[in-house]
RODO-2510 file (C-alpha; in nm, 4 decimals, decimal comma):
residues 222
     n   res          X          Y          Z
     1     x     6,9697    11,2659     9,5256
     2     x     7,0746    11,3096     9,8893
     3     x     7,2255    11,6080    10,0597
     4     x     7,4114    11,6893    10,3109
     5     x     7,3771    11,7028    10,6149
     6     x     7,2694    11,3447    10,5748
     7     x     7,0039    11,2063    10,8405
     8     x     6,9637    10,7685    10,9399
     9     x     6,7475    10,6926    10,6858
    10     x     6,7031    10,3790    10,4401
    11     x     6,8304    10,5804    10,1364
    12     x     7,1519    10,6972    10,3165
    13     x     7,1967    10,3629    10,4019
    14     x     7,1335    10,2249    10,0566
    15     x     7,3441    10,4921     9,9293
    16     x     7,6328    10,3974    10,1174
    17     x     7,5683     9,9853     9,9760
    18     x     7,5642    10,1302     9,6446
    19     x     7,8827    10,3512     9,6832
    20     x     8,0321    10,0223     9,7690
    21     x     7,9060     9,8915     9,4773
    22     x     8,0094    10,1424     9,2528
    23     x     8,3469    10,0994     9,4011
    24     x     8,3844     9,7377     9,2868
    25     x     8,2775     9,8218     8,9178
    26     x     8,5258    10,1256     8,8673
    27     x     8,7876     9,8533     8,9830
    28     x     8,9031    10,1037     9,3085
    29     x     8,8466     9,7967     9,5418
    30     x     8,8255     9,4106     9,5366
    31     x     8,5944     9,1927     9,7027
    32     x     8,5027     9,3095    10,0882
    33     x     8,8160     9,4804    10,1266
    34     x     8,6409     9,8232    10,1050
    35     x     8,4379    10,0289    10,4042
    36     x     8,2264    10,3278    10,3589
    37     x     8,0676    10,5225    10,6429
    38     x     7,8839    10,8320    10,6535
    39     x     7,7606    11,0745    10,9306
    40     x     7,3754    11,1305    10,9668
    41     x     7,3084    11,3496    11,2742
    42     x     7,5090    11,2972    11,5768
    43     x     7,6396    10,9244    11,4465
    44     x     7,8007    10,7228    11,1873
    45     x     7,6932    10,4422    10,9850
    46     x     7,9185    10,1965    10,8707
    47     x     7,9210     9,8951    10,6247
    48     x     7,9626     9,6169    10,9035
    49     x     8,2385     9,3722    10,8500
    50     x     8,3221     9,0850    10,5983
    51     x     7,9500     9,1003    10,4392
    52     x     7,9887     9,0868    10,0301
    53     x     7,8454     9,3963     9,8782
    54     x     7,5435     9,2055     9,6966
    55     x     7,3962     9,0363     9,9898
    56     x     7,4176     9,3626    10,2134
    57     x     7,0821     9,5312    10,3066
    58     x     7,0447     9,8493    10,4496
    59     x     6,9575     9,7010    10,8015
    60     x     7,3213     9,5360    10,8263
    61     x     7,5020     9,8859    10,8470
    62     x     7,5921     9,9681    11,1418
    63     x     7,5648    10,3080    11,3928
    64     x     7,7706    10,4080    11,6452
    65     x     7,7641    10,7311    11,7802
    66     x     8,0117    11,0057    11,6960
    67     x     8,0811    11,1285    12,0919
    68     x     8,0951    10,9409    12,4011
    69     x     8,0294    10,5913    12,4539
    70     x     8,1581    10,3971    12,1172
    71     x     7,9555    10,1243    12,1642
    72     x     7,7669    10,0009    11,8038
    73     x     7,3743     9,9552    11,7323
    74     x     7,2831     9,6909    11,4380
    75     x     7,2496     9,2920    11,3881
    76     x     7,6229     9,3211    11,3039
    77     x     7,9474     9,4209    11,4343
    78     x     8,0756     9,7447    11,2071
    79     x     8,3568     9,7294    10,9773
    80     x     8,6621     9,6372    11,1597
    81     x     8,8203     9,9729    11,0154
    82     x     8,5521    10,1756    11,2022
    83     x     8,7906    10,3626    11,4420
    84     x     8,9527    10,5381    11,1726
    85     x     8,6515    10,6323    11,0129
    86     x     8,4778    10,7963    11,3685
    87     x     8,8060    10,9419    11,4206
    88     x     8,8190    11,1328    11,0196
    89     x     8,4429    11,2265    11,1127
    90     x     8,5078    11,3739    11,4233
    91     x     8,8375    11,5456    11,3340
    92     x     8,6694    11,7059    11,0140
    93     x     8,2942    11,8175    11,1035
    94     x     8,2972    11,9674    10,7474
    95     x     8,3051    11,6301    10,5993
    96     x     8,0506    11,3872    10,5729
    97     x     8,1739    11,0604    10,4355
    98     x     8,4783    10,8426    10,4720
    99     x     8,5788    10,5682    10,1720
   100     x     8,8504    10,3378    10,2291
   101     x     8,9266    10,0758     9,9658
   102     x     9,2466     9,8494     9,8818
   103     x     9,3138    10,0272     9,5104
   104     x     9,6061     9,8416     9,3358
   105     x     9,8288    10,1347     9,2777
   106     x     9,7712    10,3500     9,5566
   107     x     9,8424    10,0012     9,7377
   108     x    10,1820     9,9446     9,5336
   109     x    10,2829    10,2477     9,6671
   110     x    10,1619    10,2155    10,0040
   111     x    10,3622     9,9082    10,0181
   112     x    10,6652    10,0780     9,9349
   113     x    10,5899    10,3602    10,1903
   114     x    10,5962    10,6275     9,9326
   115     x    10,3814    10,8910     9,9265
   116     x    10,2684    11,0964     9,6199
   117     x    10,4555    11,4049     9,5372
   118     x    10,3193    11,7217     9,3673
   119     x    10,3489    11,5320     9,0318
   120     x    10,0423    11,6511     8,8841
   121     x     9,8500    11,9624     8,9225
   122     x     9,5279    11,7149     9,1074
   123     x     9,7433    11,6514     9,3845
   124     x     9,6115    11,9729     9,4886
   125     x     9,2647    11,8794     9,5031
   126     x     9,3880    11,6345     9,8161
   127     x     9,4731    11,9976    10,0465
   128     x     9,8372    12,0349     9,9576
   129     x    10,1409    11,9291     9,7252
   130     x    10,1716    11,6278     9,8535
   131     x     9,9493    11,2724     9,9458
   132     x    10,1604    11,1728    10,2306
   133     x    10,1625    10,8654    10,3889
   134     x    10,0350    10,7174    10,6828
   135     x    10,2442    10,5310    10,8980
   136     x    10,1957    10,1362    10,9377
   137     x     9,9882    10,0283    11,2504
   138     x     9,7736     9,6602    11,2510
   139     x     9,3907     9,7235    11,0921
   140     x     9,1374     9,8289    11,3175
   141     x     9,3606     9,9655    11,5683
   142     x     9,3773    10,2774    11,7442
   143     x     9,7274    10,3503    11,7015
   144     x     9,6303    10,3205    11,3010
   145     x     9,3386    10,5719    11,3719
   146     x     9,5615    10,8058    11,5237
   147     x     9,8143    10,7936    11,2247
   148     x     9,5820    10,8227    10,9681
   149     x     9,3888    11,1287    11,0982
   150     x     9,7261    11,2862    11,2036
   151     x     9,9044    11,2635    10,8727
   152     x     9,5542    11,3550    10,6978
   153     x     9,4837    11,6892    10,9946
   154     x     9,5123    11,8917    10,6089
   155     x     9,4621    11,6679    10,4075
   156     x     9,1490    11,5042    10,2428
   157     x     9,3205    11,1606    10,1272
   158     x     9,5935    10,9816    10,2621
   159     x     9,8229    10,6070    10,1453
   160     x     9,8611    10,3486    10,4251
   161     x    10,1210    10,1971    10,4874
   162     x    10,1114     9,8290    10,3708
   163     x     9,7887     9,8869    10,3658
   164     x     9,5686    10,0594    10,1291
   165     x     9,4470    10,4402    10,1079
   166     x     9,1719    10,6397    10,2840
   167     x     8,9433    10,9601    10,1590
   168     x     8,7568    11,1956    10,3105
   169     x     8,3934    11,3590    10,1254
   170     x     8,1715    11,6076    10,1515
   171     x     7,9098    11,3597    10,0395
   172     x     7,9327    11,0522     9,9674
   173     x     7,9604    11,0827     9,5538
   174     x     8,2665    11,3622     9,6489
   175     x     8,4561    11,1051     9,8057
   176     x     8,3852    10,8093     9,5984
   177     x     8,5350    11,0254     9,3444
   178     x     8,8309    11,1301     9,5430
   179     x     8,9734    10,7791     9,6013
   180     x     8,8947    10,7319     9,2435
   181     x     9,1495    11,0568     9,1638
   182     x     9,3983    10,9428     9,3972
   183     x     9,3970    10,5968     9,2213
   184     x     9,4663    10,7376     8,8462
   185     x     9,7393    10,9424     9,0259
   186     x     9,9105    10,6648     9,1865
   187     x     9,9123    10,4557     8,8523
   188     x    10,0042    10,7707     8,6785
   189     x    10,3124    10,8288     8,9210
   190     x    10,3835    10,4722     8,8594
   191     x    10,4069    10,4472     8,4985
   192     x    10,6167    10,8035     8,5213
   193     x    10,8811    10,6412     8,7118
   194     x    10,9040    10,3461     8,4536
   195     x    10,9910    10,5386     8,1760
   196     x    11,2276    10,7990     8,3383
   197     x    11,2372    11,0375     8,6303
   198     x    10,8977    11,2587     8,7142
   199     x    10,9438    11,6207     8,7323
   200     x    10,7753    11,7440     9,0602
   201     x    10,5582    12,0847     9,0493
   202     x    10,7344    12,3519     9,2825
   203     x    10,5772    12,4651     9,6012
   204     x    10,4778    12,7796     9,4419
   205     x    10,3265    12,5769     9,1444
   206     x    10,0879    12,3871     9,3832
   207     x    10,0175    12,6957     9,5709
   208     x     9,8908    12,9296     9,2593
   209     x     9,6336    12,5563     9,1838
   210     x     9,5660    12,5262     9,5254
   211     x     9,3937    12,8786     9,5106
   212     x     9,2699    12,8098     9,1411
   213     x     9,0876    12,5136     9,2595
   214     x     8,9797    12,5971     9,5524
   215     x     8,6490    12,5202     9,5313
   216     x     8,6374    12,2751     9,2437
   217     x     8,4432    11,9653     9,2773
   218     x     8,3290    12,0852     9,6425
   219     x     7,9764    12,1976     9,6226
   220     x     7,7757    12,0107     9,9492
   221     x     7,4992    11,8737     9,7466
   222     x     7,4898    11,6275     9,5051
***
């Protein structure tokens, strides 16, 4: 398996295909509507934009560097969400991956610009006792980068407004699993509020998990 810190090679870029992939069979995202990018050196590659999943080869992805000069190397244009991944990258050097998908519930909720409360202990595992919301802004923009790294500055996951929801990883696997966690939480919070009124974990409660959990699920190798 790969480990971090990850290095432009044809198995990190297959890797990131095949977290794609893997996102499309666990039902987390829909058709093309997904973008995964992870940072090998001193740049990021990134799924490029509108190419299905199946006919993607590692060759597509695209690499842009993470300082200076934006501009993109590859045969095609990068994902058109890739200013919010280079700014997650760059404002979180301890992370190495970035997964952004269009998950139905998280999406429900996004729509209705409500953010997750401490509802469940694993809210914790997302840096505090909320995952808050990210304010609306049109996709690809900058003004959208800006809101999604500011609302997420400590916070590893993040709704969008109208929009869709956004993880951080420390590898790849790490965050493919974190949007899948933030997913059975927003269904979860869902179905809570359907059958009567959720009872929201105290400050303190979060706090004493915060510190209980503090390192689960976050070893840098996979």
């Amino acid at each position: 398996m790969l480990k971090t810190p990850y290095q432009d090679t044809p198995e990190l870029r297959q890797a990131i295909i095949d977290s794609c992939k893997e996102m499309n069979s666990r039902g987390i995202n829909q058709g093309t509507s997904g973008n995964i990018s992870a940072r090998a050196g001193d740049r990021m590659i990134i799924t490029p934009s509108g190419v299905p999943y199946d006919r993607m080869t590692p060759e597509m992805l695209a690499s842009i560097p993470l300082e200076g000069d934006s501009a993109f190397e590859g045969p095609l244009p990068p994902s058109t969400e890739w200013q919010f991944h280079l700014a997650l990258l760059r404002a979180k050097p301890d992370m190495h991956a970035v997964v952004h998908a269009h998950p139905v519930h998280c999406t429900a909720l996004a729509i209705n610009r409500m953010e997750i409360p401490s509802c469940h202990y694993m809210i914790a595992l997302f840096g505090g006792d909320t995952v808050p919301l990210a304010g609306y802004a049109l996709f690809g923009s900058d003004e959208l980068a800006r809101e999604v790294t500011d609302v997420m500055k400590d916070r590893q996951g993040c709704l969008m407004a109208n929009h869709g929801a956004v993880v951080v990883g420390e590898t790849l696997e790490k965050g493919l699993w974190r949007l899948e966690e933030l997913e059975v939480l927003a269904k979860a919070y869902i179905l809570s509020r359907t059958i009567g009124s959720p009872h929201i974990l105290s400050k303190s409660e979060i706090d004493a998990v915060l510190g209980a959990v503090k390192n689960y699920g976050m070893k840098t190798e996979v």
